[in-house]
N, C-alpha and C positions, 0 to 999 in steps of 0.2 A: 608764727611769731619770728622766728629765724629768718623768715624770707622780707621781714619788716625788716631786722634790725641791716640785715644783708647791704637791704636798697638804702637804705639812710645813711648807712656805712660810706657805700658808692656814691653815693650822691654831695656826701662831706667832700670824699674825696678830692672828685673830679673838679668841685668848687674852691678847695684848700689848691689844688695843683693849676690850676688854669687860670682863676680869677685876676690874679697879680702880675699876670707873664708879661712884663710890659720891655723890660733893659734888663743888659746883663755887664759883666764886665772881666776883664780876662786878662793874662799876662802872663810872662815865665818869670822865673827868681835863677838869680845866677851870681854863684861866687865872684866878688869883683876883682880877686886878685888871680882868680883862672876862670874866663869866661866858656868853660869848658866844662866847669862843672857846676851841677845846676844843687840848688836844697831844696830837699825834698822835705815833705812833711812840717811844713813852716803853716804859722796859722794867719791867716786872713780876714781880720773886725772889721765888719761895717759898722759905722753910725751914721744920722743923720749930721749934719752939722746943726750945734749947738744943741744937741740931745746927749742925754749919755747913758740911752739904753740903747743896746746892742740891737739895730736892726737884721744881721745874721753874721753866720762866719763858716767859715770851710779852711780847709788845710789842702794843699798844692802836693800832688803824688810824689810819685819817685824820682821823675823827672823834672818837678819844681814847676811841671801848668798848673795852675787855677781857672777857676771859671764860676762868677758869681751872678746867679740866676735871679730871677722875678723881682728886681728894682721895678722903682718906679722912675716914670720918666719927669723933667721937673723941678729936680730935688735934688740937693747937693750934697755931698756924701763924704764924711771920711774915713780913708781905710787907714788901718794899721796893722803892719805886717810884722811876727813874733817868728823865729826860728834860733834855737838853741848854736850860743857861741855867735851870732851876731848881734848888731846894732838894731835896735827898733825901728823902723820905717813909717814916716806919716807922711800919706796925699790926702789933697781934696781933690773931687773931680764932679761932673755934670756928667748927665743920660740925657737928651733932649730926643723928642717924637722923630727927629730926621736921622740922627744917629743913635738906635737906643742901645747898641752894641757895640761899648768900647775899648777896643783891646789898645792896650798899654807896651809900651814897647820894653825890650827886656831891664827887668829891672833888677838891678847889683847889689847886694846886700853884701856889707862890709863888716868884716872879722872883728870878734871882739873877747877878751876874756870874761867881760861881768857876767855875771851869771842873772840872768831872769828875774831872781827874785829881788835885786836888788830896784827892779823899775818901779817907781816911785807914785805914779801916777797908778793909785788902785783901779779905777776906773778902765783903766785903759789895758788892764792883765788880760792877757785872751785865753779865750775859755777852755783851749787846749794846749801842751807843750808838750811835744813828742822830743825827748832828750834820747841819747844813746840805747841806752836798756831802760827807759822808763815812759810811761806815756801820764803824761798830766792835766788832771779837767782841775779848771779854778769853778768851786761850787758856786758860787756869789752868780754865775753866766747861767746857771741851772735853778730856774724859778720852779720851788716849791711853797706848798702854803705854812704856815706857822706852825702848825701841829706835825708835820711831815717827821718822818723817822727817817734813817739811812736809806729802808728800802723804796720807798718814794725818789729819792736824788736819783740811784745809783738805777733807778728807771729808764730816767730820761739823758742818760751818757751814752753815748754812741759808741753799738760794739759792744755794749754790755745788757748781757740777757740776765734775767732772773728766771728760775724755771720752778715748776712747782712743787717739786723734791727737796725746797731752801737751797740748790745747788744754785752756783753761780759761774757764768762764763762771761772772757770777755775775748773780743775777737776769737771765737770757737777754742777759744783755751780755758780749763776745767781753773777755779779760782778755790786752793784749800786753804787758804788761813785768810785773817782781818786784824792787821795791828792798828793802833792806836798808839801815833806817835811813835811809831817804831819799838812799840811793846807788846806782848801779849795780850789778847784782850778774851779770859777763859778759855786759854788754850788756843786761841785763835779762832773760835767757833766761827760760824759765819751765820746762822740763823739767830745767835745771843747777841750779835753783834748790829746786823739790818733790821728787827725787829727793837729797840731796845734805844739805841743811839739818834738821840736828835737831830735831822738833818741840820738844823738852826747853826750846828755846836762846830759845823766842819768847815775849813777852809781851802782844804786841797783834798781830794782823792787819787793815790799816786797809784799805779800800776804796774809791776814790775815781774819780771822770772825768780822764781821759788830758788835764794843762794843754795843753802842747803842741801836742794833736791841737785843742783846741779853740780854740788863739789862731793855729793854724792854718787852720781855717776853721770860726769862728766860726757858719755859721749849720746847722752840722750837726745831722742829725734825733736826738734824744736815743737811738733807739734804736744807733742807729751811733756813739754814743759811746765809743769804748775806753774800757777800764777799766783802774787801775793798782792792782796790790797792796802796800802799803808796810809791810816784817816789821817791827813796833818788838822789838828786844829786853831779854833784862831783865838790869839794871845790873850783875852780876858777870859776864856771857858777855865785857863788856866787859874782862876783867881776865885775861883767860887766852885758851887755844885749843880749839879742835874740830874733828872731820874723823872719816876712819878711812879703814884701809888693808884689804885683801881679795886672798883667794889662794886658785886651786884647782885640781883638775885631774880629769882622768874617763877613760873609756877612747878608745881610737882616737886618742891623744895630744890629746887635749883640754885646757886650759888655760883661764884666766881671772886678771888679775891687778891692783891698782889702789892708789893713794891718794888723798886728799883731807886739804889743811891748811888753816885757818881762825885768823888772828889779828884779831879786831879792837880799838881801840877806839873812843874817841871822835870822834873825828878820822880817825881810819886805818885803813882795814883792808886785809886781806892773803891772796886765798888761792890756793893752788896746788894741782895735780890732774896724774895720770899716769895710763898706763890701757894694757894689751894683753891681747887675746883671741883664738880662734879658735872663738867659739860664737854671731856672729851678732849680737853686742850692741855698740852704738853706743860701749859705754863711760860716762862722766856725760852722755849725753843731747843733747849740748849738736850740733844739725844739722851746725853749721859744721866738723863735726869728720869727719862721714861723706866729705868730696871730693865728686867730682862724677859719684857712681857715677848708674846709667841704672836706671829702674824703668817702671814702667805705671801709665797713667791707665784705669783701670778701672770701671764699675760694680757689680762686686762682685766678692770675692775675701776670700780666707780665710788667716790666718798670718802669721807675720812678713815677716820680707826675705827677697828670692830669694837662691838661691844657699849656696855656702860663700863663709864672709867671716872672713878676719882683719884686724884693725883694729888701732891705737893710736891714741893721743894724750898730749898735753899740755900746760898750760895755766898762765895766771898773769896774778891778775885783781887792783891794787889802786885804792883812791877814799883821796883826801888832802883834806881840808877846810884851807884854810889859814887865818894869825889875819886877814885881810883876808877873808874868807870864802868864798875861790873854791874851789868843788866841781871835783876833778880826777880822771878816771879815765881809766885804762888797761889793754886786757887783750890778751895776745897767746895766739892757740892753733892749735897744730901737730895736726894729722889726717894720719892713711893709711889706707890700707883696699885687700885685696886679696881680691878676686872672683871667685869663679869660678863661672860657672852655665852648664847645660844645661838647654835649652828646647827643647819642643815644642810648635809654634803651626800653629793652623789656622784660615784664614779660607775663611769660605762665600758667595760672592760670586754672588746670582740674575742672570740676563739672561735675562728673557723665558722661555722653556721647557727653557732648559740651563742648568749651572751651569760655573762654574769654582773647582776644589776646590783650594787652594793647601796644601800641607803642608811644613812649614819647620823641621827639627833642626839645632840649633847648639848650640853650643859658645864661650863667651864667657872671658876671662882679662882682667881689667880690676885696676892700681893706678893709685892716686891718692894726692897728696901736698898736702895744702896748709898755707901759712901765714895767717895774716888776724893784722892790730893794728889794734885802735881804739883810740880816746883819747874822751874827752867834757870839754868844760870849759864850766862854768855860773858866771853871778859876775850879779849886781845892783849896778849902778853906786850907784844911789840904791831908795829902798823902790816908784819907779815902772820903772826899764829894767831887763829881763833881757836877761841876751843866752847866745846859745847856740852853741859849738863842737861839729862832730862830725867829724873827719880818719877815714881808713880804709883800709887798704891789703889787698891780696889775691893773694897769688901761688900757682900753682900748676901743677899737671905731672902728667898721665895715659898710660899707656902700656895698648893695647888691642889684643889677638889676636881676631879671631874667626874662627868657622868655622862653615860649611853646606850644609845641601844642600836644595836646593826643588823639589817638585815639582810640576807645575799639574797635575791632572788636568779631564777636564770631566765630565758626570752618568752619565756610562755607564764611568765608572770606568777611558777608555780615556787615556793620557798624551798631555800636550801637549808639555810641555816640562819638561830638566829642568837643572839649575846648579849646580856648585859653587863655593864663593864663598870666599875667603878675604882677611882685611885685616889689614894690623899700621898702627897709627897713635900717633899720637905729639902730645900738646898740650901745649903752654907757656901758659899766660897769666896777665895780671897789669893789675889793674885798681886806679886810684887813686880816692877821693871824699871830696869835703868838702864839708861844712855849716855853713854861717854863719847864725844867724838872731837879732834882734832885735825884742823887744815892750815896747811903751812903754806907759803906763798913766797919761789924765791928770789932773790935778784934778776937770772934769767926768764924773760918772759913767756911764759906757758908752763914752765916749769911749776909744779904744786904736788902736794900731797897730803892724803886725806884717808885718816883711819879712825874707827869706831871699834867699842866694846859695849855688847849690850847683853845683860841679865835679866832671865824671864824666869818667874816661880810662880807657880798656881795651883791650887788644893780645892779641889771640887767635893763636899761631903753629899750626898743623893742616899735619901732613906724612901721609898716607894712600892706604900702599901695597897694591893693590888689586888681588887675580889671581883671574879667572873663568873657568871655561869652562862654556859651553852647550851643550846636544843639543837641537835644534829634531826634533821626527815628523816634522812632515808641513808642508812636505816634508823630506827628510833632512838635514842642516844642521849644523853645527858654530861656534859663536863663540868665538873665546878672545881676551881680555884682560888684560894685564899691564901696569899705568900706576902714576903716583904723581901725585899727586894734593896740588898746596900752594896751601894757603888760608890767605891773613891778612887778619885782619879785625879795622880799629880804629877803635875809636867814641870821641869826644867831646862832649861836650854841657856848659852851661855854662847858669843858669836864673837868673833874676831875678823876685821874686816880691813881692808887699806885698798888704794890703787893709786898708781903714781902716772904722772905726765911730765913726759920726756918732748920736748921739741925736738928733731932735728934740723928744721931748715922752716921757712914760712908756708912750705906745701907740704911736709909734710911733720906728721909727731906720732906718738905712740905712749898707750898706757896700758901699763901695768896691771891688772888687779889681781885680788888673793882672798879666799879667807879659809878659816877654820871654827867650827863648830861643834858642840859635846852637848848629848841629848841624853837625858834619863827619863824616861815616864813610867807612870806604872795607873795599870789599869785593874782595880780589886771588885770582883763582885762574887755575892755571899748570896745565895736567895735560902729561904726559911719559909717551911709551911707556919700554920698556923695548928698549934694542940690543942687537939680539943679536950684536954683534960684541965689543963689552968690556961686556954686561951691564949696562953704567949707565943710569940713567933721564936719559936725556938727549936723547931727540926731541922738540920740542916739537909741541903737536897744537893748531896754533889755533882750531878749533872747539868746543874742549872748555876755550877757556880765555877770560875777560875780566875787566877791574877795572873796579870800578864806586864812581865815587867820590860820593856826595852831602853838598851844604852850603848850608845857608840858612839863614830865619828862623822862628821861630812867633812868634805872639804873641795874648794874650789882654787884655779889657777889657769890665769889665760892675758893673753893679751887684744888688744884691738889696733892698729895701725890707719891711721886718718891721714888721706892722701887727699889734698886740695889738685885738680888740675886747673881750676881755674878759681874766680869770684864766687859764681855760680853752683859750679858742681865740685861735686865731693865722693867719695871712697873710702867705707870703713869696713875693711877686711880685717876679722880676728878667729880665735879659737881657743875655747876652755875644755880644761880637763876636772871633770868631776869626780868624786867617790862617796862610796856608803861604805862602810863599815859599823852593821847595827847586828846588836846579839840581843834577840826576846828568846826570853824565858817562862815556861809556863807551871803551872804549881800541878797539872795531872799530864802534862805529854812534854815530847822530848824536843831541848829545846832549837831553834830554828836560826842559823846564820845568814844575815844580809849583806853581803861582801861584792858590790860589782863598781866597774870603771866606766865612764860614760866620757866619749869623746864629742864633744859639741860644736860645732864650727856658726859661726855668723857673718851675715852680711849689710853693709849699711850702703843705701844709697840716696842721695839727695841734688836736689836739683831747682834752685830757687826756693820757692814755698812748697814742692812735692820733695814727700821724703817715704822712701821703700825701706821693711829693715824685716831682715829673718837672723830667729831668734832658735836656738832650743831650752827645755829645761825637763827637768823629771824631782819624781818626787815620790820617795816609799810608801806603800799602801799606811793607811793609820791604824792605830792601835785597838778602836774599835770594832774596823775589817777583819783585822785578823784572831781576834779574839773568839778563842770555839764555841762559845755557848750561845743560848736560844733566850731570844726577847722572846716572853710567852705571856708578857703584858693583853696585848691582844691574842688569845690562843688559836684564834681564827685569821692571826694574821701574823704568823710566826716568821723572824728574821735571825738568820745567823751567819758566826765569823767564817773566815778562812784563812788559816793559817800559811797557806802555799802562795799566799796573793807577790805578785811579781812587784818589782817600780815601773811606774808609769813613764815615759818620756813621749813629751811632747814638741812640735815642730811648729812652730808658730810664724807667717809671713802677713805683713801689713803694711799699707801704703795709706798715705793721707797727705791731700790737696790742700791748704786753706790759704784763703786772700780775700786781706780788705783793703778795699778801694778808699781810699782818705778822704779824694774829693768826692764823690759823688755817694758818699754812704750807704756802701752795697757792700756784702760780704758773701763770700760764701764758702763751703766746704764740701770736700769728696773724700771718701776715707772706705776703707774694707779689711778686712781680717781674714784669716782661714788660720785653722787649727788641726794638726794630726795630731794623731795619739799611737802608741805602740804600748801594749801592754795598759790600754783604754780600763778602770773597774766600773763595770754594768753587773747587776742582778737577774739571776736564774732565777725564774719559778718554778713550782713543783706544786697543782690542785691537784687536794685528794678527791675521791668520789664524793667522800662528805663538804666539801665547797673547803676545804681548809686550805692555804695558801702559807707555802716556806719557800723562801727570800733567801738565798744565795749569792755573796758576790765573786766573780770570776772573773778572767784577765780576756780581753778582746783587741783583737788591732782592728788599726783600720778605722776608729771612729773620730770622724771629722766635726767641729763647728766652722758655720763662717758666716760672718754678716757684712753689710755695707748700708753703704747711706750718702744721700745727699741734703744738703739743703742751702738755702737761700734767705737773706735777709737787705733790705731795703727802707731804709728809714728816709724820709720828707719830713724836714725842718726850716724850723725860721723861730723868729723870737718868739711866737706866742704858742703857736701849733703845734702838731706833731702828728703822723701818723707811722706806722713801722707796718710790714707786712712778714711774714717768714711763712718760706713753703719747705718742706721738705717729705723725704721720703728714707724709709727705711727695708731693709730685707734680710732677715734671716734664714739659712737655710741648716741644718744639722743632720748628720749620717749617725744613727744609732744603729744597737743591737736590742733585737729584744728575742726572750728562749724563754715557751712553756711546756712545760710538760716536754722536754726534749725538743720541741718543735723550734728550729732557730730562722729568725730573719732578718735582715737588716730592715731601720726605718729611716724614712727620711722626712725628717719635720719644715715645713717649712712657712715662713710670715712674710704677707707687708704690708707695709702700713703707712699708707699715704697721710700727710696733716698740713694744714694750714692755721695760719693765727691774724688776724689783723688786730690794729689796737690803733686809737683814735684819740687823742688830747686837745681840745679845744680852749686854750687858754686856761689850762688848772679849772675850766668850770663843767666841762663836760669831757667825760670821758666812757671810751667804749671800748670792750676786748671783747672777742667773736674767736673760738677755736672749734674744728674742726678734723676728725680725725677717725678711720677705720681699719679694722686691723682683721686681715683676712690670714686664718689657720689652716694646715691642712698636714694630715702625716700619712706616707702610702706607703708601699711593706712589698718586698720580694717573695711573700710565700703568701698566694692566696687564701691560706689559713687565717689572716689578718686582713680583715674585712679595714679599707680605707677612712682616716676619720676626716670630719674638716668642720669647721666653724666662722662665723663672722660677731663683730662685734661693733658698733657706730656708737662714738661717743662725742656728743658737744656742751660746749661751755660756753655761756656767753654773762655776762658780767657791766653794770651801768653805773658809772656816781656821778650826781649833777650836783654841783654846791651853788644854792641858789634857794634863796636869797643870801645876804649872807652870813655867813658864821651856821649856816644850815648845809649839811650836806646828806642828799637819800643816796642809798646805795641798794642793788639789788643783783643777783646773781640767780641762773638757773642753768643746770646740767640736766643731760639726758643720757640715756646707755639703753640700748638697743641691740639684745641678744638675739640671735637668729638660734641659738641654742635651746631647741622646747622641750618644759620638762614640770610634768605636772607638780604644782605647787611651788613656784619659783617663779617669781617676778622676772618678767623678759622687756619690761620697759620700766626702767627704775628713772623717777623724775625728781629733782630735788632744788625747789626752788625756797631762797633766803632773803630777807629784805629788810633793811634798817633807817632807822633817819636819828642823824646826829646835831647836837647846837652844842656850839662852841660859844663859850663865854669868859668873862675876867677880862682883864688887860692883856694881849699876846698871845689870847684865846688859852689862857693856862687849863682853863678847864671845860670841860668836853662830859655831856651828857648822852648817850647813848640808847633808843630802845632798835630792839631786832628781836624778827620772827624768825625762827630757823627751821627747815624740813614743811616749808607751809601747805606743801600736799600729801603732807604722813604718808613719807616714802615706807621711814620706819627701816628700812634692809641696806643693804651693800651688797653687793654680788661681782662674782669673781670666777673664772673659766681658764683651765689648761689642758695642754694636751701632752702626759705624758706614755714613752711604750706603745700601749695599745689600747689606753685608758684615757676617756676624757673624763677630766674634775671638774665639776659644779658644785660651787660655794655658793649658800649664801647665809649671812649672819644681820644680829639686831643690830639697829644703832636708837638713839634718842626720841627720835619722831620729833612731831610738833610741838615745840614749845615758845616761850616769848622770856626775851631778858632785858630787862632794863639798869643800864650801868653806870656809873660816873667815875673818871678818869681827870685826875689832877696830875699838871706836870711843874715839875719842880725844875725854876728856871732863876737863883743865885745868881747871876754874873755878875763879873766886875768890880766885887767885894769879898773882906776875909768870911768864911764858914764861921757864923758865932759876931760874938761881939755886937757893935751897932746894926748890920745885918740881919733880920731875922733869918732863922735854918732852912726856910720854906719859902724863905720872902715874900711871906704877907705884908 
């Protein structure tokens, strides 16, 4: 099937790229008042004459060439040329069979103050305007279909990936926030915001550098610039509402149910959102809404969420611009989610010539509740100070059963040991933080300054009742345990922060920065057997219990010096001085001073679009580590503090490449990291004869991370089509330690993981995505004692929607995962194929009936594989299987009238 869709794929292509090759057409742009220098990044509209759909358009490099490809010969064409700060430009011109290549002689575009938007002729807005710090797509140039949400537009804009995490990049820069209209839109979410918002509703997608992030620390490497997306919309959305509401059910009493309401206007908006399911789906996307369900950090794995999950939520988000101009936002949003999964996990644990074969069935029951309220408020005293609110509050409540049974075996398949484990626990907590910050901006240019106060409080209440019993072999043995188990844990911290820039000259400036910090936490844990005379947990077991209070200072002070020698390159040499000064206290031993100076030097260097920058930083063992007592939750799998544990500092150096070609829509990026560490915390172990295993953390130098990665992006355009291609490659390699039983050695983990993606758009009527991806593990070890591991993992995805006829659209999706990891009773080829067909109906296609099969080969699993130490993990857990849902989806589309009144609310 792959090898179909491959060829059809190629075969589009070659036909999309070749068919049309007929004329092209070409020229430079050049400022008319210095024919010297040329603009860059100006857009270039074809039309037909007398047509006024866009037969394509490209933007002129940095240099101001252009070059417009697969005209037809014939045909009379006009262009208009858009570049920020000048005049708009219109020719007509012919391609005829004797000349179908016609380069234009240099063309002078003349200086202008109107701004862009003032061009009057909508038709003729081109599709892209690349302003100083902002890049701008006019959405009207980006054909979607009626039903289309944000994340459909924000597809087909060039430079802008959507990835399957709901992260977003554009030109290989990571994208954290999504305003609307230059507001908060829940926090800025970015999955509440593409899944949710009608493309229909948007008029401009603006693209910019994250202010904030930057008068935050000013001397950040351009490529680690966040990005912010800001939706401008068009002037009737302002006058009415939108959203939609959605309902449906399936068999094995399956359900799914929701809405979403949107008022805005100029000044105000307003929306609200509800949401229950029992199919595994987050609801509108939005994290904060999932609680604080448990998952794996994995390197590879296949499918959505573990488990069966029902969920709800709901929410309510509004921004008020007042007449003194302060931006004010607030959103509050309610989550639950209940869990239930069964897992079977096996770890393969070498030692020298034997193994120990751990094999682990549970059974998990997990809800969770939470609330979270932000607020935001932004005001400009004068046209120099902003200043910036951000309050936050977070309560919440999880209640967890679990259950299991483990079994050690070693290589001769004979038992060592075996446990059944069961806990019901119970968490409260509720964490407060606020955000104060201020940036002033002064007459002198470059000159600014920019300081923060932020307060953190948080109160974890953990009650974890916990009954074990063991059967030791050899020799014959029995342990059983019945405790409860109370841990509270509350942190404070409070941060003072500023850094000033000082220009002295236009090559060169320097800033400032400082802060100061005060920490209090305290870590209380009580464990209690249980009596067996009235059954209450009420023996205390002082050895299983200590509070551990710590409270000090940090504090930072350094400067950086930004040397320009030329356009091009640049020089940022600096050096901070750090400190700890933390005093833990302990309620049975004496207590332990953390008092050291840490001299940190840094180097920046940049070079057009390559920027190198070495960093240090360190950071005290946590309160957990050093806390003396023994998790005997698992008794066979016993973990404890240490109080001696060192601060870590680490050496961090990283370079990254990135450049996108404007004209010929190619991108690509190079990038790599390496990480030292001095005073590294890795875990000791210690098996006893009876398979029992205590976990120890201790201080190691010497352990390294580092990864790199390339990749490549190529998108083929024109008004109707589309195809994008991206290759890339990744590679991780990491230097550990690992120590059993005394036996110490270094390891070296190392991945890569080639991937490919093609994606095909044939006029919004067919579309194809094809990925491609394998990821080769492997960890080898300096003391023969530690037999080498390695694994492989092939994972593809391939994905169809044809809308045809109309107002019909099928969709169908199938992945495959391909473990080279065999392990009896675990699926080594998990295949999961989905399939739906949708009819749009109403006027505007408001409404949308939906049926879909999902899991239609009752994969029924998820499966998931790492390699840590000297131990490979094999997960795998339930999910849904096969089932069928049939749904109907109303979108609520108001415009152009008051909410209420002659109006109906819904606009029936």
């Amino acid at each position: 099937m792959m090898k179909l869709i491959l060829s059809a794929f190629l075969i589009c292509m070659t036909t999309f790229t070749f068919a049309q090759k007929t004329g092209s057409i070409s020229g430079v742009l050049l400022d008319s008042a210095d024919h010297k220098q040329t603009v860059g990044y100006a857009t270039i509209s074809v039309f037909k004459v007398g047509d006024s759909v866009m037969t394509m358009y490209k933007l002129s490099d940095d240099k101001g060439v252009f070059k417009l490809n697969n005209l037809q010969t014939g045909v009379r064409y006009r262009i208009i040329i858009n570049a920020w700060h000048y005049a708009v430009i219109r020719k007509e011109v012919s391609l005829s069979t004797a000349t179908p290549d016609l380069k234009l002689d240099n063309i002078l575009m003349v200086s202008k103050s109107t701004d862009l938007d003032e061009v009057k002729i909508v038709g003729e807005r081109p599709p892209i305007v690349v302003r100083k710090d902002t890049i701008e797509f006019n959405a009207a140039s980006f054909k979607t279909l009626p039903a289309a949400v944000l994340e459909d537009l924000l597809k087909k804009l060039p430079g802008v990936t959507l990835n399957a995490d709901g992260s977003i990049n554009v030109n290989g820069k990571k994208v954290n926030k999504i305003l609307v209209d230059g507001k908060e839109f829940f926090g800025g979410d970015l999955e509440t915001a593409t899944k949710n918002l009608p493309a229909n509703i948007i008029d401009k997608v603006q693209v910019t550098d994250d202010k904030e992030a930057r008068q935050r620390d000013p001397n950040m490497i351009p490529a680690d610039i966040p990005q912010v997306i800001n939706l401008k919309l068009k002037k009737n959305i302002k006058q009415g509402a939108f959203g939609r509401v959605y309902g449906g059910g399936g068999d094995n009493e399956l359900y799914e149910a929701g809405g979403i309401i949107n008022v805005f206007r100029e000044t105000t908006q307003l929306t609200a959102f509800g949401y229950r399911n029992n199919v595994n789906k987050s609801g509108f996307n939005n994290r904060d809404l999932q609680g604080n369900g448990s998952g794996f950090a994995t390197n590879a794995s296949l499918g959505g969420g573990t488990g069966l999950q029902t969920s709800g939520g709901a929410g309510l988000n509004f921004n008020v611009r007042t007449k003194n101009k302060v931006n004010i936002n607030g959103n509050y949003l309610y989550g639950m989610s209940d869990n239930f999964k069964e897992q079977l996990a096996h770890e393969d644990q070498s030692i020298g010539d034997d193994k120990l074969l751990t094999r682990n069935e549970s059974t998990n029951s997990r809800q969770n509740y939470t609330h979270n309220i932000r607020g935001a408020i932004d005001f400009n005293t004068d046209s120099t100070l902003t200043i910036y609110i951000r309050p936050s509050i977070s309560i919440g409540n999880s209640n967890n059963f679990y259950s299991a049974n483990k079994q050690l075996r070693n290589k001769s398949n004979e038992l060592i040991n075996n446990a059944d484990n069961t806990a019901l626990s119970n968490d409260d907590n509720i964490s407060y933080y606020n955000s104060a910050s201020l940036n002033k901006v002064f007459k002198k240019e470059g000159r600014s300054l920019y300081t923060s106060l932020n307060i953190s409080k948080s109160t974890n209440l953990n009650n974890n009742f916990n009954t074990t019993e063991s059967t030791i072999s050899v020799p014959p043995s029995t342990v059983s345990i019945d405790q409860l188990r109370d841990n509270s844990i509350r942190n404070f911290n409070t941060e003072l922060y500023a850094n000033y820039n000082e220009p002295f000259s236009k090559m060169i400036s320097m800033t400032l920065r400082g802060s100061m910090s005060y920490v209090a936490n305290e870590n209380a844990l009580t464990t209690f057997f249980r009596n067996p005379l009235d059954q209450n947990y009420d023996i205390a077991v002082p050895n299983l219990s200590e509070t551990v209070k710590q409270s000090g200072i940090r504090s930072s002070a350094g400067g950086v010096l930004i040397i320009k020698l030329n356009n091009n390159l640049q020089l940022q040499p600096g050096i901070t001085v750090n400190t700890i000064d933390l005093n833990n206290t302990f309620s049975n031993l004496q207590d332990i001073r953390q008092n050291y100076t840490f001299l940190i030097p840094e180097l920046g260097f940049r070079y057009k679009s390559l920027s190198i920058q070495y960093r240090s930083s360190f950071s005290e063992p946590s309160i957990q580590n050093i806390q003396p007592v023994s998790n005997n939750t698992e008794p066979l799998y016993i973990d404890e503090g240490s109080p001696n544990l060192q601060p870590t500092t680490r050496h961090l150096l990283s370079f990254n490449l990135n450049k996108y070609n404007t004209k010929n829509f190619f991108s690509y990026s190079v990038y790599g990291s390496a990480n030292i560490q001095k005073n590294g915390v890795v875990r000791s172990k210690i098996i006893t004869p009876e398979g029992i295993q205590i976990s120890t953390p201790i201080n190691i130098d010497g352990i390294t991370s580092s990864y790199g990665g390339v990749d490549f992006r190529k998108d083929y355009k024109n008004a109707k089509h589309q195809i994008s291609i991206i290759m890339a490659m990744d590679i991780t390699h990491d230097k550990g330690f690992v120590m059993v039983n005394n036996i110490s050695s270094n390891t070296y983990r190392f991945r890569y993981r080639p991937q490919i993606s093609l994606t095909l758009n044939l006029n919004d009527k067919f579309e194809l995505n094809q990925n491609y991806s394998v990821s080769k593990n492997s960890s080898t070890y300096d003391d023969p004692f530690y037999p080498d591991l390695k694994y492989s993992t092939h994972t593809s995805g391939s994905s169809m929607i044809i809308r045809f006829p109309k107002r019909i659209v099928w969709d169908a999706n199938y992945n495959i995962q391909l473990n080279k990891q065999q392990l009896a009773g675990y699926d080594n080829n998990i295949q999961l194929l989905n399939a739906g067909v949708s009819v749009n109906f109403l006027k505007e296609d408001k409404a949308n009936l939906r049926f879909s099969l999902n899991d239609i080969l009752n994969a029924g699993v998820r499966r998931s594989i790492s390699i840590w130490e000297n131990s490979i993990y094999d997960t795998q857990y339930n999910n849904l299987g096969t089932y069928g849902l049939l749904s109907i989806t109303y979108n609520i589309k108001n415009f152009g009238g008051n909410v209420g009144g002659k109006n109906k609310f819904l606009g029936l």
